[in-house]
N, C-alpha and C positions, 0 to 999 in steps of 0.2 A: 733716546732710550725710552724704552714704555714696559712697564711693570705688567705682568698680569695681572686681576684682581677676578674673585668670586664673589657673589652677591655680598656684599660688605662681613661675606668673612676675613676679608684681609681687611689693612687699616681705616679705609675709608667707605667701604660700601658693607650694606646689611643685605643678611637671606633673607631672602621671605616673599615670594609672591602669597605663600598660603597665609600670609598675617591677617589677613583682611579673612572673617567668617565667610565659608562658601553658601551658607544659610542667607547669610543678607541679601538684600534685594537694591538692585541701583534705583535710585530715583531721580529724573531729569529737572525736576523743579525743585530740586533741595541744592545742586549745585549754585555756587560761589562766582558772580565775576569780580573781579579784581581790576578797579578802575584805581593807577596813582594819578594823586590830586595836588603832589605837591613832592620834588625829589632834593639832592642836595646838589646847590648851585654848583657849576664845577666838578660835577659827578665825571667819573676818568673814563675817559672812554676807552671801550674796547672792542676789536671786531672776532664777531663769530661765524665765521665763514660757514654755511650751509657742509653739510658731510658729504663725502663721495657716497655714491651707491653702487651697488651690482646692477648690470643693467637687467632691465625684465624682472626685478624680483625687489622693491622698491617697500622697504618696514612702514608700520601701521603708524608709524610715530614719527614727528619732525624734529629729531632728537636738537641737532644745533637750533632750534627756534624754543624750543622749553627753556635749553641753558640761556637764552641771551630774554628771554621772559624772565626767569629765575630772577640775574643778575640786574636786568632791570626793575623790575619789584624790590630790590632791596635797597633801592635809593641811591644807592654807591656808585653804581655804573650806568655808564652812556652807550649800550650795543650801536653801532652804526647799523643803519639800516642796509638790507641785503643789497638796493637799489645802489649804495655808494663807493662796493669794497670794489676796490683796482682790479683784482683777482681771487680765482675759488681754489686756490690749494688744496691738497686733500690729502697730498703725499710732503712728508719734511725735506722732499728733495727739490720739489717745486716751489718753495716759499721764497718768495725776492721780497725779502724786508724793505728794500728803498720804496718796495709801492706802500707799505703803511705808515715807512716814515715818516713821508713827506705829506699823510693826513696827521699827522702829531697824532697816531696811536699807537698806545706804549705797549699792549698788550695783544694777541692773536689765539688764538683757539678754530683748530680743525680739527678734523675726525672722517672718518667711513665708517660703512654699515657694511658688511657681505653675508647672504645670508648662507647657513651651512646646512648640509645632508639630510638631517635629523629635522629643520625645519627653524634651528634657532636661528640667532643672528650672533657676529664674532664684531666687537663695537668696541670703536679705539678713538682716543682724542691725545692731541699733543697742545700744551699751552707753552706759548713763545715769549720772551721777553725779547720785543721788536725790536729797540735801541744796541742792545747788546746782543741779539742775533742768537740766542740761545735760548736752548727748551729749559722752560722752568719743572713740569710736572708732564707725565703722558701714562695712559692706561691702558688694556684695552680690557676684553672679557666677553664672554658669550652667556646669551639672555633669551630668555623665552618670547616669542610676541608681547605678550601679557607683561611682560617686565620691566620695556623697553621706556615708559615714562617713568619711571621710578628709576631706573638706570639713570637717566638724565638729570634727574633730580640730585643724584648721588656727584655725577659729575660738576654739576654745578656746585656744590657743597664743595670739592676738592678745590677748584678753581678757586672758588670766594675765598677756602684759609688759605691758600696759596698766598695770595696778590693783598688780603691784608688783617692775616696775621690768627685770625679768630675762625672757630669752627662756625659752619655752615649751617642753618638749619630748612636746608629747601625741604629735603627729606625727613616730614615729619607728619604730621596729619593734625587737625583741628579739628573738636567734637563741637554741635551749637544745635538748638534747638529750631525747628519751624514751624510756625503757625498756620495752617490754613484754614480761613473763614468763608464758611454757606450759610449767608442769612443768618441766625441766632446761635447757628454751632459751629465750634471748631472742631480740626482736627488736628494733632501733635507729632512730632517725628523727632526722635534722639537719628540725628547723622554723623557720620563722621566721614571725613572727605582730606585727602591728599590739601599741602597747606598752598598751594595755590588755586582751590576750589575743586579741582578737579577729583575724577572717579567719587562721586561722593557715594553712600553705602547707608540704610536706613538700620540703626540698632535697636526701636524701637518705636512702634505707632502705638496713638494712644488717643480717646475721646476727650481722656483726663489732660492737663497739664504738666508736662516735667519739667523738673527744674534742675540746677544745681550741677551739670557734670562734672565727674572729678575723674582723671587721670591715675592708675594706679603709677605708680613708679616704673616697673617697667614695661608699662604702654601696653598692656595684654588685657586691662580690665579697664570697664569705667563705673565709678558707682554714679548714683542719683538717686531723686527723689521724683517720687510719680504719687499723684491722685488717684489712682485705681482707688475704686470703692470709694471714692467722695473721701476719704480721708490720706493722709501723708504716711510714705515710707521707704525705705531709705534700701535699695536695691546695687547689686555687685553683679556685673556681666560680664559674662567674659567673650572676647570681640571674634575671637577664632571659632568657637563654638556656638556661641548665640544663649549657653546656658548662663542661669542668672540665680540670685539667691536672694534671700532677705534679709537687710542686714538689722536692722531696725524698726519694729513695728508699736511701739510702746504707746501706751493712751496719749494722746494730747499732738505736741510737734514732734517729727520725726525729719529734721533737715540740713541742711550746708555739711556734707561728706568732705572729708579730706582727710588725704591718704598720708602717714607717716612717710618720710623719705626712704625708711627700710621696709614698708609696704606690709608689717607687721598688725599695725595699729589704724584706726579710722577714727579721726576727731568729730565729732556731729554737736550738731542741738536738739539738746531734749527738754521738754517741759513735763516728765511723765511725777516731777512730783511738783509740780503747781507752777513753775516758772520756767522761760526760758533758760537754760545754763550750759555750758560748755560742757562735755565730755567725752571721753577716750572710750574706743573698744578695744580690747585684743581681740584680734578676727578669728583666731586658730580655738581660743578657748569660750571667746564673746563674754568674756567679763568686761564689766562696765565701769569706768574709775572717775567721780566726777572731778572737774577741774576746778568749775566755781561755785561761786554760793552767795545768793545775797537777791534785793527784792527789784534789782536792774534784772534790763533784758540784757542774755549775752549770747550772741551769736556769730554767726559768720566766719568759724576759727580755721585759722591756715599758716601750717607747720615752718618752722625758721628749717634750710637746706641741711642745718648741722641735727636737724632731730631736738633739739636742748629746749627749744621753748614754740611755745605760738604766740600769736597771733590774734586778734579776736576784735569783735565792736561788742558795742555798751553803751548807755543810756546812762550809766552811774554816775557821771557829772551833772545829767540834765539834759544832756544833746547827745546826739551819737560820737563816738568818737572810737579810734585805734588803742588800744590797750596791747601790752605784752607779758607773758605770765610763762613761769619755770613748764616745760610737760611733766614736772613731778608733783605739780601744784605750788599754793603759795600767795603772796600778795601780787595783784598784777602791778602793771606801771603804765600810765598814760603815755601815747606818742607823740600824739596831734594834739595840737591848739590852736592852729591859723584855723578859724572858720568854726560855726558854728553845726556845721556835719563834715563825718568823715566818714566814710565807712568801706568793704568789701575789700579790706586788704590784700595782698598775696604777695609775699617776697620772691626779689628777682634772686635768678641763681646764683650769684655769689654772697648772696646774702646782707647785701649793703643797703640795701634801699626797699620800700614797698613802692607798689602799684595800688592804687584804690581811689574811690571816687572824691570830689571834693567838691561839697555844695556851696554857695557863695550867692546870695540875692536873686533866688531862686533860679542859678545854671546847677546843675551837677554834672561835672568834667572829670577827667581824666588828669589826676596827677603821680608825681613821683615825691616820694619825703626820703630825703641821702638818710638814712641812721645814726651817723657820726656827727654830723652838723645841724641836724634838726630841720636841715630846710628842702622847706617844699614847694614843689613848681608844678604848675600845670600847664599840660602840655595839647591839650584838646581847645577847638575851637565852638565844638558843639554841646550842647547845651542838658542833656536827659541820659547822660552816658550810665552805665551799667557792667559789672564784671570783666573788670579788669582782667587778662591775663599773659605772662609776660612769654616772649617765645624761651625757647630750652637753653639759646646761648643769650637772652638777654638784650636781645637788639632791636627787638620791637615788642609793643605792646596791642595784644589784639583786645575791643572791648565793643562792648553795644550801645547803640544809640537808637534814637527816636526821631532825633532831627529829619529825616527825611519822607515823614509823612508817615511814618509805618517803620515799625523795628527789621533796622538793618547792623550790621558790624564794619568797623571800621579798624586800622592798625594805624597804629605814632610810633617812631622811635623813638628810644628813651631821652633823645636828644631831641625832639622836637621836629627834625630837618624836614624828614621822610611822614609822610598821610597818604593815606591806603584808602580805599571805599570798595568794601566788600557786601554785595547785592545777590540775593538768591531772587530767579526767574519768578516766584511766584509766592505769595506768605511772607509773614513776618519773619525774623528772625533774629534769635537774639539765645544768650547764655553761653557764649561762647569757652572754650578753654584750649586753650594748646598741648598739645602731647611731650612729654618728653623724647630726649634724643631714642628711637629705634634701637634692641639690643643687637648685640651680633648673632 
């Protein structure tokens, strides 16, 4: 059986090719490669047999090689190489499960592509449980050229909660900043690109440096902070349109944006009356509500998923450290104590645990602190890591590093197993953040 499905208006796929601004401009040195350096032993294997096509009329996109990229970036699976499968199915009437049984794989995924009248493509995948000789999920759906990796992305997302358990996040997009250096200057780019590096999209160039992107809630804006004019300010763009706003330009610091979970409110730091301090915007009316108060630095503040409190670093002990404070204000409360810096928090989406850096005899890596138990593990091997952020379902954590001669980004799962090395062709790169899940 195979479901129909429209661009994720139905359960599992999103509309939208127009999501991405038609204002943006591609840039071929800002894309992402995605080298894994390290997966989980035992990862299950599966085969993703290539699609039938229509003959003479052959899609822009190698739709079964995205999904079994997908799936193998996420640590979890072993695609067999095209070189190995018995046979290329395409039709569920052609599958002879004895040819994958007897490579001990449990799992199968075929599809075709036809393309139709109008110019689009009509794009169908069936996933088998081999052992038991039975479709577990199938779709099909028609797609524009233009849509057709993003399509694939979607399928792959079905696929992954299928077979274990948890939603997908291939289809999502990750914002990060690039650097490029000529002699004594640089030059700056806000990109945002599809989360396996690809289609990447320039939201903003700059002589200045930006910093800081933040993700509105639902994935239509991103704020930051940019140098324009030799000074800091705290800017909301919106990615469909390429319009932008000011959100904060007050004397002194204007930095670390971060979106309330109901995309109401913008947490920042300001120092507009003599110190660093945490504070709240309402966006709609831009009243200002400070959080905290006192002769520490407090910065870096990022919203718990229930809205009820943040997040934040501080100097108030003497060293940097995680603090937690009501969003109605209040006395904060210390997190961290292993180590004598912690800093750039951000809560994973269930709200159990942070992400944030953890300096230790001079590495600063990438750990996790459980919230319930207090204990914290780091999970990086590299040494100068940077802005933590966790993906939308929580399974991996993408962040920056230095380690490899020049700011590059990298992804851990929250378990350690799976390491990621994400390289753009040219320039530094670093600030990463991850998008929330796509609306419908």
């Amino acid at each position: 059986m195979i479901e129909k499905l429209k661009l994720r208006r139905a359960p599992l796929l999103i509309a939208g090719a127009a999501l991405l601004a038609v204002s943006w401009s591609a840039t071929s040195n800002a894309a992402l490669t995605i080298k894994i350096t390290q997966g989980i032993e035992g990862a299950q294997p599966i085969a993703v047999v290539p699609f039938g096509l229509q003959p003479g009329s052959p899609p822009p996109q190698d739709i079964a090689q995205i999904i079994s990229n997908d799936l193998a970036r996420s640590g979890r699976f072993s695609p067999l190489p095209a070189s190995d499968l018995p046979s290329r199915p395409s039709d569920a009437s052609t599958v002879n499960f004895s040819d994958f049984r007897i490579l001990g794989t449990p799992n199968l995924v075929i599809g075709k592509v036809n393309r139709l009248a109008d110019g689009r493509f009509k794009v169908e995948f069936r996933l088998f449980d081999v052992f038991r000789g039975v479709q577990v999920t199938g779709y099909e759906l028609e797609a524009r050229p233009d849509e057709l990796r993003r399509i694939a992305h979607q399928m792959s997302d079905i696929i992954y909660e299928a077979l274990t358990g948890e939603r997908g996040a291939f289809d999502t997009r990750v914002a990060y900043v690039t650097e490029l250096r000529a002699g004594e200057t640089s030059s700056y780019a806000l990109n945002v690109a599809d989360s396996d590096g690809y289609d990447p999209r320039v939201v903003l160039e700059s002589k200045a440096p930006i910093v800081s992107p933040a993700w509105s809630p639902d994935g239509t804006q991103l704020a930051y902070v940019s140098f324009e004019g030799e000074r800091p300010r705290i800017f909301a763009q919106n990615l469909a349109t390429g319009t932008r706003q000011v959100i904060a330009a007050f004397p002194g610091l204007n930095g670390a944006p971060a979106w309330s979970p109901d995309g109401r409110q913008i947490a920042m730091t300001l120092s507009k009356d003599g110190n660093a301090e945490i504070y709240i915007m309402d966006i709609e009316s831009r009243r200002l509500r400070r959080l905290t108060t006192g002769a520490a630095i407090d910065t870096e503040p990022a919203w718990a998923p229930d809205g009820k409190s943040l997040v934040f670093t501080s100097d108030r002990g003497g060293t940097p450290q995680i603090y937690q404070i009501s969003a109605t204000g209040g006395a904060a409360k210390r997190l961290t104590f292993e180590g004598k810096y912690n800093s750039r928090a951000t809560f994973s989406p269930d709200g159990k645990s942070l992400a944030l850096v953890h300096g230790d005899k001079g590495t600063f890596r990438t750990a996790v602190l459980d919230l319930e138990n207090k204990a914290l593990r780091v999970l990086t091997k590299t040494t100068l890591d940077e802005s933590p952020s966790f993906a939308p379902n929580g399974s991996m954590i993408l962040y920056a590093t230095s380690d490899a001669g020049g700011g590059a980004l990298a992804g851990v799962s929250t378990d350690g197993r799976v390491r990621q090395e994400l390289a753009a062709q040219q320039g530094d790169v670093r600030e990463p953040a991850w998008s929330p899940f796509r609306q419908p």
